[in-house]
GUTOR-399594 format. One record per residue (C-alpha): y, z, x; residue number from 1; residue in three letters. Coordinates in Angstrom, 1 decimal. Layout:
REM residues N
+--------+--------+--------+-----+-----+
!     py !     pz !     px !   n ! res !
+--------+--------+--------+-----+-----+
!      Y !      Z !      X ! NUM ! Ala !
...
+--------+--------+--------+-----+-----+
END
This chain:
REM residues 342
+--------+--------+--------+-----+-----+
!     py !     pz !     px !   n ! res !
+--------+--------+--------+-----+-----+
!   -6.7 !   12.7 !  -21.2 !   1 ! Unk !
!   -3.3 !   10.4 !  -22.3 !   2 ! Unk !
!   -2.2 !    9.9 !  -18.9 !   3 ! Unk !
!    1.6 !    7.8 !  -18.2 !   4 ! Unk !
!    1.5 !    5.5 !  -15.3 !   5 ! Unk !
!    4.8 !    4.7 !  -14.2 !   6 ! Unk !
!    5.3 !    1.7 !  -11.7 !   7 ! Unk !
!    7.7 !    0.2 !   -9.9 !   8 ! Unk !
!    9.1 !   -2.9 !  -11.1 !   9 ! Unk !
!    9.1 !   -5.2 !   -7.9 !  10 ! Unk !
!    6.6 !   -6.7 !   -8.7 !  11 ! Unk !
!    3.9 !   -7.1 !  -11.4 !  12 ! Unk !
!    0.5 !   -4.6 !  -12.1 !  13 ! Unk !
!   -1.7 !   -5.9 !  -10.2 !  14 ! Unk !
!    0.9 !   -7.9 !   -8.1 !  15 ! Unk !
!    0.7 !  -11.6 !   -7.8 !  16 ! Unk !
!    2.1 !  -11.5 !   -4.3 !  17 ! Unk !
!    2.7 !   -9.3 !   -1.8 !  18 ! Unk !
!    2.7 !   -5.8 !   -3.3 !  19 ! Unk !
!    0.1 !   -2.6 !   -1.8 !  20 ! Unk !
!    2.0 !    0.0 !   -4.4 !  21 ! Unk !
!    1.4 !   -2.0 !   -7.5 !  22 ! Unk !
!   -2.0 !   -2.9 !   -6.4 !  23 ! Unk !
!   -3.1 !    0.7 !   -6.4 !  24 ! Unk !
!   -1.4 !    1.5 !   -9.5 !  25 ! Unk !
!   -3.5 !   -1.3 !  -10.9 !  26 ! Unk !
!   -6.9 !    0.2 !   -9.3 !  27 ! Unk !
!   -6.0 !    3.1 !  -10.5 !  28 ! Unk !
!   -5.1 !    2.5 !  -14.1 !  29 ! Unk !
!   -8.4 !   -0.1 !  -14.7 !  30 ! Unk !
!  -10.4 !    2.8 !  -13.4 !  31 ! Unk !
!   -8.8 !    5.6 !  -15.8 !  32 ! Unk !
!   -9.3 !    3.5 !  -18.5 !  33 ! Unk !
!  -13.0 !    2.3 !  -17.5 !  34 ! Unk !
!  -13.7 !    6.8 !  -17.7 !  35 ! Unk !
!  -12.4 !    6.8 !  -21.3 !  36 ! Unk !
!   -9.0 !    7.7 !  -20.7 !  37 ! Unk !
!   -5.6 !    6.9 !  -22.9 !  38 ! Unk !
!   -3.8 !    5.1 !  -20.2 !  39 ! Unk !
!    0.2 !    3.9 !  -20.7 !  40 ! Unk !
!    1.5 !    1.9 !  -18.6 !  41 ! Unk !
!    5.0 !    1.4 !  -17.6 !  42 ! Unk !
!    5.8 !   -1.8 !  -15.9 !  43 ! Unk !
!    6.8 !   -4.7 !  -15.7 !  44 ! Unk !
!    5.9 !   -7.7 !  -18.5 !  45 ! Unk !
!    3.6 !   -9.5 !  -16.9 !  46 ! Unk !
!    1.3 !   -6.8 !  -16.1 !  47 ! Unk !
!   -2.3 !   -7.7 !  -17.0 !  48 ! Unk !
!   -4.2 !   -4.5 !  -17.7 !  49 ! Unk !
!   -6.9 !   -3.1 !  -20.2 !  50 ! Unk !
!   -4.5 !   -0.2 !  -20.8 !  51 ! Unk !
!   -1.5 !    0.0 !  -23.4 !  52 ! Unk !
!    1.1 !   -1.8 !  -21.9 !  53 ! Unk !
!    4.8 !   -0.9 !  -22.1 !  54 ! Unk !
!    7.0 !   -3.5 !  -21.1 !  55 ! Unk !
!   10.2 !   -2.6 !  -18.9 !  56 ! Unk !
!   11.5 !   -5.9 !  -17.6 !  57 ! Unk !
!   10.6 !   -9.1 !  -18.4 !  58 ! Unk !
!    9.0 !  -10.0 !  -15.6 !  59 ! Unk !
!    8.5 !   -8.5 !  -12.1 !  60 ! Unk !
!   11.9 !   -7.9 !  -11.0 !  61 ! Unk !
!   11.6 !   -9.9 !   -6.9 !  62 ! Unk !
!   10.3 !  -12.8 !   -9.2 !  63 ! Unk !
!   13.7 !  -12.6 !  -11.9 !  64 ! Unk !
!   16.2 !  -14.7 !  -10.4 !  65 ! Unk !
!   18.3 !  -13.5 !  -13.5 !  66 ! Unk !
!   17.9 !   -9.5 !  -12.2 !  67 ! Unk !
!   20.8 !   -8.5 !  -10.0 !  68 ! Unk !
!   20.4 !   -4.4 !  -10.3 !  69 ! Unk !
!   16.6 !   -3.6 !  -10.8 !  70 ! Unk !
!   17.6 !    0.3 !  -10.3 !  71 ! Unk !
!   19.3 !    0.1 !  -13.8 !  72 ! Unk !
!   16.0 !   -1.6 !  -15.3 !  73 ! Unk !
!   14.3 !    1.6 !  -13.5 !  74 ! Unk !
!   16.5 !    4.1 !  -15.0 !  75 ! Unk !
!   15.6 !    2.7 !  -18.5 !  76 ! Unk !
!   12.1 !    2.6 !  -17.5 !  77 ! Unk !
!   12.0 !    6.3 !  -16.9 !  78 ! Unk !
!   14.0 !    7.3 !  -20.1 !  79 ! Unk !
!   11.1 !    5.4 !  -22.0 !  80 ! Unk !
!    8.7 !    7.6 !  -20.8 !  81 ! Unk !
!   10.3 !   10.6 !  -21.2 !  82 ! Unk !
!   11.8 !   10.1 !  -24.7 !  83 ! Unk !
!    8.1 !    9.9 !  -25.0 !  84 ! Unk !
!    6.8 !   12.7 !  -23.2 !  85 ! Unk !
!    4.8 !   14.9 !  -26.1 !  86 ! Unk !
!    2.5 !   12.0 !  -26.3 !  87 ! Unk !
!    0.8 !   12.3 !  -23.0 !  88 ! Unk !
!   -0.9 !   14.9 !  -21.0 !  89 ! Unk !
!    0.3 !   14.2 !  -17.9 !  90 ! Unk !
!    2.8 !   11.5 !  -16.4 !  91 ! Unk !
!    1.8 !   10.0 !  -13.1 !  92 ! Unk !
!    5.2 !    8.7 !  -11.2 !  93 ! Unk !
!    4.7 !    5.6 !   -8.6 !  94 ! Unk !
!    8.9 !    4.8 !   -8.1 !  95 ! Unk !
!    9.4 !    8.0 !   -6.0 !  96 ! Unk !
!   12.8 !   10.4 !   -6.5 !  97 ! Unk !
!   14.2 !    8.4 !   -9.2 !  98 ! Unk !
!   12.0 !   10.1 !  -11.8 !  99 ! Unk !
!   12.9 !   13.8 !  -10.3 ! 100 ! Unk !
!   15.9 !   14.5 !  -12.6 ! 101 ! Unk !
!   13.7 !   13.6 !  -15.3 ! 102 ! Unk !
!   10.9 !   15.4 !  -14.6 ! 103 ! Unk !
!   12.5 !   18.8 !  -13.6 ! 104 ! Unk !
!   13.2 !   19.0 !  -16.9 ! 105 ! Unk !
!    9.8 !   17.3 !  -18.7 ! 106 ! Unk !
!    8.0 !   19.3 !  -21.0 ! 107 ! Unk !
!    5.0 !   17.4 !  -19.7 ! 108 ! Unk !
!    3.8 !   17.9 !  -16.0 ! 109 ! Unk !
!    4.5 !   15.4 !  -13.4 ! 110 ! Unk !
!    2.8 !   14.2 !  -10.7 ! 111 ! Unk !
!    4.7 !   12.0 !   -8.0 ! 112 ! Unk !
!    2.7 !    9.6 !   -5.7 ! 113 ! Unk !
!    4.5 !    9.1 !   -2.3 ! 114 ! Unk !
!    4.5 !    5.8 !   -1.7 ! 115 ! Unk !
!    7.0 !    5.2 !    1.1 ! 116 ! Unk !
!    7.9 !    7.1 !    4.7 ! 117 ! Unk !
!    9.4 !   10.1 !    4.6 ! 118 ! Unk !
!   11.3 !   10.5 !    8.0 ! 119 ! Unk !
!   14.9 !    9.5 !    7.0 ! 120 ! Unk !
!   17.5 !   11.9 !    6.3 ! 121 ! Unk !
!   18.6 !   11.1 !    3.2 ! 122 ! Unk !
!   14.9 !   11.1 !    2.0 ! 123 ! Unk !
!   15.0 !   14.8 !    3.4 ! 124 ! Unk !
!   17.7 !   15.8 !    1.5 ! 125 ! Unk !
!   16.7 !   14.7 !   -1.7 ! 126 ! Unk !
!   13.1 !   16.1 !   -1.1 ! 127 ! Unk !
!   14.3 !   19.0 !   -0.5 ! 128 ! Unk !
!   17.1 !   19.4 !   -3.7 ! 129 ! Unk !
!   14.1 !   18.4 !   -5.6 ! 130 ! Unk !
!   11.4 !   21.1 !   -4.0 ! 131 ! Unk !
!    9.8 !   21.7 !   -7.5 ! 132 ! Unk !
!    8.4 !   18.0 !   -8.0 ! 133 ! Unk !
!    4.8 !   18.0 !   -7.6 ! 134 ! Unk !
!    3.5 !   15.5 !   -5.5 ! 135 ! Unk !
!    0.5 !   13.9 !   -3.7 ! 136 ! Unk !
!    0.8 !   12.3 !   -0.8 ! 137 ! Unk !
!   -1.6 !    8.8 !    0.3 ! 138 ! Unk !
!   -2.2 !   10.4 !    4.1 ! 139 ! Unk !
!   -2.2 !   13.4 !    5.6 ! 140 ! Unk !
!    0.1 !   12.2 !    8.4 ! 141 ! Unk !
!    2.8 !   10.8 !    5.6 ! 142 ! Unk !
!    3.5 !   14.8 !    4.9 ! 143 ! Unk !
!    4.5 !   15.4 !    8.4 ! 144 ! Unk !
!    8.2 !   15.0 !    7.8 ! 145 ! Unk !
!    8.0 !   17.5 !    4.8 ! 146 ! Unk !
!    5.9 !   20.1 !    5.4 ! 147 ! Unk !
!    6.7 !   22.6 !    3.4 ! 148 ! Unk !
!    7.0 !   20.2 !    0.1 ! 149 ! Unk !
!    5.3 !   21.0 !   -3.2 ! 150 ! Unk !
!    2.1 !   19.4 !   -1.7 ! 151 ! Unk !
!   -0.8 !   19.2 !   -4.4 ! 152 ! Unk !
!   -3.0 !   16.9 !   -2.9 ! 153 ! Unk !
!   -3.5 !   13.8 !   -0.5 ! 154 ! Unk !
!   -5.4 !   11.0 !   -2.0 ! 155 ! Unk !
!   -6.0 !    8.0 !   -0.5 ! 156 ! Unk !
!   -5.1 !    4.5 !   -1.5 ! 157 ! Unk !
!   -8.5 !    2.8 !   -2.9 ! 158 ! Unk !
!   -9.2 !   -0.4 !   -3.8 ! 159 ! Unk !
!  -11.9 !   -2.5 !   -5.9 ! 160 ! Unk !
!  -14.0 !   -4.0 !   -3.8 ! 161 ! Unk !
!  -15.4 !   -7.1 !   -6.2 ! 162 ! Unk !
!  -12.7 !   -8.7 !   -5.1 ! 163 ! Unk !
!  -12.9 !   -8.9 !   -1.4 ! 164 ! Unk !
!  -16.8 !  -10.7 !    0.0 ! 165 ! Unk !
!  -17.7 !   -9.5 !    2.8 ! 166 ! Unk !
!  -17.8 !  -11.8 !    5.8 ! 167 ! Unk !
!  -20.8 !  -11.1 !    8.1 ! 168 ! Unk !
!  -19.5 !  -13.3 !   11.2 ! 169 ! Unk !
!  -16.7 !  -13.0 !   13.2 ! 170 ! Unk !
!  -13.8 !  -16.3 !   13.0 ! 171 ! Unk !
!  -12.5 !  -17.1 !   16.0 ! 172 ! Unk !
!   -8.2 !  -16.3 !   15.2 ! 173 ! Unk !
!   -6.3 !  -13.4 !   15.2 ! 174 ! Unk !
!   -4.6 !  -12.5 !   11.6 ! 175 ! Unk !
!   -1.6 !  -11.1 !   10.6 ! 176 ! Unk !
!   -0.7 !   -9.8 !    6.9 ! 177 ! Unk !
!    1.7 !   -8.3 !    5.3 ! 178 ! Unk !
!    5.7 !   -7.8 !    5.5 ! 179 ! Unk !
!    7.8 !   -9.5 !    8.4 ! 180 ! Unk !
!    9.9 !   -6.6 !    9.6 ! 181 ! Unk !
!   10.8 !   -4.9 !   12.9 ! 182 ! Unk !
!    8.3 !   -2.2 !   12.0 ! 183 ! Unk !
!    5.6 !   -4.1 !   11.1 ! 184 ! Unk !
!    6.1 !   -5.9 !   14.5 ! 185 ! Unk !
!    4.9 !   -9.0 !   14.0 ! 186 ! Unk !
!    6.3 !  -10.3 !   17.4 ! 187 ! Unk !
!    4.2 !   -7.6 !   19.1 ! 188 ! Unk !
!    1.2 !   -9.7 !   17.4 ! 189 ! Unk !
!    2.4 !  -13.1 !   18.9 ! 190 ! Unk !
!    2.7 !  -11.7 !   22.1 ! 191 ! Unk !
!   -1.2 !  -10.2 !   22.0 ! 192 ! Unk !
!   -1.9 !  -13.6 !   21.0 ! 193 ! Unk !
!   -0.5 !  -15.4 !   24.1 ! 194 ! Unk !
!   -1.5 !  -12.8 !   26.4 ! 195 ! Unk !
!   -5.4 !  -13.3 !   25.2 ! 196 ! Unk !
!   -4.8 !  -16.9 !   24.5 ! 197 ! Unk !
!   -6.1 !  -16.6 !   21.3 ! 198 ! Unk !
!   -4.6 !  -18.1 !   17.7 ! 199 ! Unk !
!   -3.1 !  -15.8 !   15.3 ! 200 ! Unk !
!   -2.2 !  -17.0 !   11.6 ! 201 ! Unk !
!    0.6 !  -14.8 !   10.4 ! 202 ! Unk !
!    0.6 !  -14.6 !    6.3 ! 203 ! Unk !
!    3.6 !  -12.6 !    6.0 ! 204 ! Unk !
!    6.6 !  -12.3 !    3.1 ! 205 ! Unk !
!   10.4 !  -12.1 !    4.3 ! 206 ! Unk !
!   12.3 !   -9.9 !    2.4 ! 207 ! Unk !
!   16.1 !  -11.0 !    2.6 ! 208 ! Unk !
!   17.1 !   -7.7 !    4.6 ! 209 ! Unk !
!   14.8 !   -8.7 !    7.1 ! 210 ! Unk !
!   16.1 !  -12.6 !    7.4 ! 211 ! Unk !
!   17.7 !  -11.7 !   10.9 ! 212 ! Unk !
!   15.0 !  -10.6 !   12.7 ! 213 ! Unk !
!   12.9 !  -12.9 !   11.6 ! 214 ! Unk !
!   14.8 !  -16.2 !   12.6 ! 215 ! Unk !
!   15.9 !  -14.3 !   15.8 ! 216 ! Unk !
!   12.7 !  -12.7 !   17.2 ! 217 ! Unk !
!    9.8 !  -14.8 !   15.2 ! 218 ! Unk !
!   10.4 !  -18.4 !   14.1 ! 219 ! Unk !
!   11.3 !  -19.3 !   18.1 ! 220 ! Unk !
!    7.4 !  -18.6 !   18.8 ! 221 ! Unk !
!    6.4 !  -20.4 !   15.8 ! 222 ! Unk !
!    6.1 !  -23.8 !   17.9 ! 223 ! Unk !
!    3.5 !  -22.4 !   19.8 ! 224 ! Unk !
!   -0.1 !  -24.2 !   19.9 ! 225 ! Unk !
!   -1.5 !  -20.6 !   19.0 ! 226 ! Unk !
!    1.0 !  -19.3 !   16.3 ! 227 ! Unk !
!    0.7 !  -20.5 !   12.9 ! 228 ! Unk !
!    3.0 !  -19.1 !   10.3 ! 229 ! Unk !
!    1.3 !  -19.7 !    6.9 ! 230 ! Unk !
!    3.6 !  -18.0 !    4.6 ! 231 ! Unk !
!    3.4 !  -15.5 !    2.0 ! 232 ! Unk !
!   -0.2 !  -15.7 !    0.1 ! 233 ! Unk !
!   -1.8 !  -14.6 !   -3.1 ! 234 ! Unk !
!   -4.4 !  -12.3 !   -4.2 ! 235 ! Unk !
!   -6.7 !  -15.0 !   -4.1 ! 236 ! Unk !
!   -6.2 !  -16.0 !   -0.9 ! 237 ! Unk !
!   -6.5 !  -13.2 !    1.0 ! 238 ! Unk !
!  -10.1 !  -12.4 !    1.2 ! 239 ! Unk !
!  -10.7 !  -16.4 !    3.1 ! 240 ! Unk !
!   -7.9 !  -15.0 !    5.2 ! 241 ! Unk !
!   -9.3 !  -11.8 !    6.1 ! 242 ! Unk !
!  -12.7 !  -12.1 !    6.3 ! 243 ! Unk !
!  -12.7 !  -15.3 !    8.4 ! 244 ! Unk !
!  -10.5 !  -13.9 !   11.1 ! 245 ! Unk !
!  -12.2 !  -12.3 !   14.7 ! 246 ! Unk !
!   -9.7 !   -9.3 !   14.4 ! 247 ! Unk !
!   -6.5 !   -8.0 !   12.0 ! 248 ! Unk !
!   -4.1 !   -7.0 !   13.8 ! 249 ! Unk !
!   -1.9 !   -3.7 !   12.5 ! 250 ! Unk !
!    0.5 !   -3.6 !   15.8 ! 251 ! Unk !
!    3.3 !   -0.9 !   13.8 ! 252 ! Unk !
!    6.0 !    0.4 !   15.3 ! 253 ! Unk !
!    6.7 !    3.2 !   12.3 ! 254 ! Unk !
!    4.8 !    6.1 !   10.5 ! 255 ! Unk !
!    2.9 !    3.9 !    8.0 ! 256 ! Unk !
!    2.3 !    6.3 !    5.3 ! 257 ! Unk !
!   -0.9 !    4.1 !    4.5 ! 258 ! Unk !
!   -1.8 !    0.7 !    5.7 ! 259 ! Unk !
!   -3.8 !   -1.0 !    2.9 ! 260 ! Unk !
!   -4.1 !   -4.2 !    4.7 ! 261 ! Unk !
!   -6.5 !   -2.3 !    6.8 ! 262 ! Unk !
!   -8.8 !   -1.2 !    4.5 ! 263 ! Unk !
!   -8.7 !   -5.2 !    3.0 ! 264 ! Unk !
!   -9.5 !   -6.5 !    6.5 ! 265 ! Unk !
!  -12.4 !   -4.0 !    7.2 ! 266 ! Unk !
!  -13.6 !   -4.4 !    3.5 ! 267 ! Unk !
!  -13.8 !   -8.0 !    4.5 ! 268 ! Unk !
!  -16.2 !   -7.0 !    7.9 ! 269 ! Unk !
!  -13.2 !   -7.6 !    9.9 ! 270 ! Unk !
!  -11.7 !   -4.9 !   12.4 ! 271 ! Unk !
!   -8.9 !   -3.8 !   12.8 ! 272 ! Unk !
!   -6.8 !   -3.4 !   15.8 ! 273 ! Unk !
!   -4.2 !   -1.2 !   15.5 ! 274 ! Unk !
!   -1.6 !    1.2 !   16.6 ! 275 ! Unk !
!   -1.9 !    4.7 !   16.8 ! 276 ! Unk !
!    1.2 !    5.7 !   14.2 ! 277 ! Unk !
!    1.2 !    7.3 !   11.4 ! 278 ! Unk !
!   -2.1 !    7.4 !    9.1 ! 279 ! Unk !
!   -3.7 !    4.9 !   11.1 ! 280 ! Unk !
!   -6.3 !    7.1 !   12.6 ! 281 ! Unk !
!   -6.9 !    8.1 !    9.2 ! 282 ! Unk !
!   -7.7 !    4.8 !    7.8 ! 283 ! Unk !
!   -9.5 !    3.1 !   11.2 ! 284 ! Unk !
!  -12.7 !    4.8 !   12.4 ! 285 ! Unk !
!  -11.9 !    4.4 !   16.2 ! 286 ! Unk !
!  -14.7 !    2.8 !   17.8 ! 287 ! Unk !
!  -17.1 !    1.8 !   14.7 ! 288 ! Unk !
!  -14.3 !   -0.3 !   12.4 ! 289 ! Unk !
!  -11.9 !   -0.9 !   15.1 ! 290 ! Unk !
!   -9.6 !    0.4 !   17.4 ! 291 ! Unk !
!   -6.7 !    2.7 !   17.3 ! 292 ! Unk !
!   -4.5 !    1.9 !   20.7 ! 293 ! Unk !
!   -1.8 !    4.2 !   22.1 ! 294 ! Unk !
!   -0.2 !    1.5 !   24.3 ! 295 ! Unk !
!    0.1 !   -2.4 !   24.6 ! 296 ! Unk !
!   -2.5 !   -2.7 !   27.6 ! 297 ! Unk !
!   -5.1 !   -0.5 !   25.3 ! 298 ! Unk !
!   -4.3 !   -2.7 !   22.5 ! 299 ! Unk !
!   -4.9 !   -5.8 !   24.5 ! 300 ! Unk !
!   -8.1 !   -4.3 !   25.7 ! 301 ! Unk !
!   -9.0 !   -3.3 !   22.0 ! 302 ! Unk !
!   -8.7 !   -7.2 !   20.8 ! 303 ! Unk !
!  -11.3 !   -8.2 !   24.2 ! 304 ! Unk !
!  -13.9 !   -5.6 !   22.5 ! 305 ! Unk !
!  -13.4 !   -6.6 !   18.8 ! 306 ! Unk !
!  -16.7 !   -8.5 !   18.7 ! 307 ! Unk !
!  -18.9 !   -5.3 !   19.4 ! 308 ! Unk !
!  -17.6 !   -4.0 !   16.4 ! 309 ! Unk !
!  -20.4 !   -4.2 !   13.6 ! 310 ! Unk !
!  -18.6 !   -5.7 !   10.7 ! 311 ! Unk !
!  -21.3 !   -4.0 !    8.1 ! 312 ! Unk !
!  -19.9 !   -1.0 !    9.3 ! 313 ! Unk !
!  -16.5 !   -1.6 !    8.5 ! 314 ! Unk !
!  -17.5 !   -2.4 !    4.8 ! 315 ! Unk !
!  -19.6 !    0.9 !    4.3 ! 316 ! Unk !
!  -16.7 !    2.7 !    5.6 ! 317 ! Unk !
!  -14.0 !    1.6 !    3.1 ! 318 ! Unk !
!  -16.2 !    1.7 !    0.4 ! 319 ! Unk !
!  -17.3 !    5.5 !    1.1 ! 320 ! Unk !
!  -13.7 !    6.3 !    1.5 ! 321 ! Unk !
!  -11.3 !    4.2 !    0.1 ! 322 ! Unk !
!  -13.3 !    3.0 !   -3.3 ! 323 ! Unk !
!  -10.9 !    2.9 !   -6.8 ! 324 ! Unk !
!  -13.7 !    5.0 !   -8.4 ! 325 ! Unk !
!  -12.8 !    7.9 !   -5.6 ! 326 ! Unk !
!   -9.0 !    7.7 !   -5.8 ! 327 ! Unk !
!   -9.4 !    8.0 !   -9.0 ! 328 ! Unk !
!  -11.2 !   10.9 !   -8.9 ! 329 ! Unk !
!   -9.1 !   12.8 !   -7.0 ! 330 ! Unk !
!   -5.9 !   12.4 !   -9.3 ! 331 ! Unk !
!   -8.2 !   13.2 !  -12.7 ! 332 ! Unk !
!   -8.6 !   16.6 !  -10.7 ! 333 ! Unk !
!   -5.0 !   16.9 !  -10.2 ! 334 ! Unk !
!   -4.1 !   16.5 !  -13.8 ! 335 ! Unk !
!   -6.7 !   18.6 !  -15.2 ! 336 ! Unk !
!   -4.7 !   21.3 !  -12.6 ! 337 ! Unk !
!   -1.4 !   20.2 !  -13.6 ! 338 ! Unk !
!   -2.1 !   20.3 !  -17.2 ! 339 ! Unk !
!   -3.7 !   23.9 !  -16.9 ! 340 ! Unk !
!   -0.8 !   25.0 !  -15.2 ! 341 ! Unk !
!    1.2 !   24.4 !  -18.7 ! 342 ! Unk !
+--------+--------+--------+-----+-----+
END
């Protein structure tokens, strides 16, 4: 098939920070092309990818301290691909409802990916102006807010696996990864930490929205003897991260729509601890890969029992269920049905 992958321009394909939505959209594309398949992509510059590149910024736009309004470079973005629409089969969209105008009017099908929570009311709204988009959803729990959307599919978020070694023992600190944000809760993590007196490392970004709450509710713990702040990491640093920790932590306070840090840590052997919101329990095998908690005092019971966990486990899981290969067969049956539909 001549399949359009559309990313968002945040950050680069496959990120070289912090970035789950451009890492699947890399999975994803390697594997398309890998089955024979004319993949474009649409992304940023420094994308690295076996398929046919189309630049639409120079670089990943968080990285551009020249970029002041990335929506305009997105608007472009999706006029490229749709100027070219009679030259693919089917266009993927990864940037949500800004490709909706667009592709209400498309001569080729569209399928949307939604990558992001659902919940708010604007997000309603334009959902529901736009009830004719097509769209696939990473969780079943993500759809919850909109149930009675255009719902093709859920597929879930993989990830290759050559990547991530698995760590047979257990390390002796807590981790933390990710996105410092109130939902993400990373001051719910410190506090497990001193409660258990056990170290945590926290390798977190801090977007500038979320400056506030992190010098007001996180850096004053950061002189603790058990809290270590390490700082955003790379790709190639995550794995160490991971797999040398006793437990990950996923303490959320919001309907996470996916959680890919999850399926990292237990792809590493380590478990994962974690709140019961959102798709968690349908990422965490409660029990065999970890623990999903429905209060603080479960949670801090759930860290005590990490150790009986067996980390093979946790590997075989995510690579039964959250593999590349398989998230990439489950959208190459969704465009053969989306292109029949035509």
């Amino acid at each position: 098939m001549r399949i359009a992958q559309i990313a968002p321009l945040h950050e680069s394909v496959p990120p070289k920070l912090y970035g789950g939505t451009e890492r699947v959209v890399s999975n994803l594309t390697e594997e398309l092309v890998a089955r024979g398949h004319d993949v474009t992509l649409f992304a940023s510059g420094d994308s690295i990818t076996g398929a046919n590149l189309f630049p639409c910024s120079e670089r990943s736009v968080r990285l551009d301290e020249k970029v002041r309004d990335s929506v305009a470079l997105t608007t472009m973005q999706l006029a490229s691909v749709f100027d070219r629409q009679d030259e693919f089969d089917v266009i993927h969209n990864h940037v949500d409802y800004f490709a909706f105008p667009f592709a209400r009017h498309s001569r080729t099908p569209v399928l949307t990916t939604t990558h992001g929570r659902l919940d708010l009311e604007e997000i309603r709204k334009v959902y529901g102006y736009f009830s004719d988009a097509g769209l696939a959803s990473i969780s079943d729990a993500q759809r919850q807010p909109l149930p009675k959307a255009n719902w093709l599919g859920t597929v879930y978020n993989g990830l290759n696996f050559s990547d991530l070694a698995f760590h047979s023992e257990p390390g002796k600190y807590l981790a933390f990864l990710g996105r410092i944000s109130p939902e993400k809760r990373p001051d719910r993590a410190i506090e497990v930490a001193r409660a258990l007196d056990m170290p945590l490392k926290i390798a977190a970004k801090i977007d500038p929205v979320d400056v506030q709450y992190f010098e007001h509710t996180v850096r004053p713990h950061l002189d603790h003897p058990l809290i270590e702040f390490v700082g955003e990491i790379g790709e190639s640093e995550k794995e160490a991260f991971l797999g040398n920790a006793y437990a990950y932590l996923f303490p959320i306070d919001w309907p996470e729509p996916f959680g890919l840090t999850m399926v990292e840590a237990m792809a590493c052997g380590t478990p994962v601890i974690a709140m019961d919101v959102g798709s968690v329990g349908e990422v965490v095998a409660d029990g065999a890969t970890g623990f999903v908690c429905d209060s603080f005092r479960t949670f801090l019971d759930a860290v005590s029992k990490a150790g009986t966990i067996d980390r093979a486990s946790c590997r075989a899981h995510v690579e039964a269920k959250f593999s590349a290969a398989a998230m990439a067969g489950e959208y190459t049956n969704l465009y053969a049905m989306l292109a029949s539909m035509t």
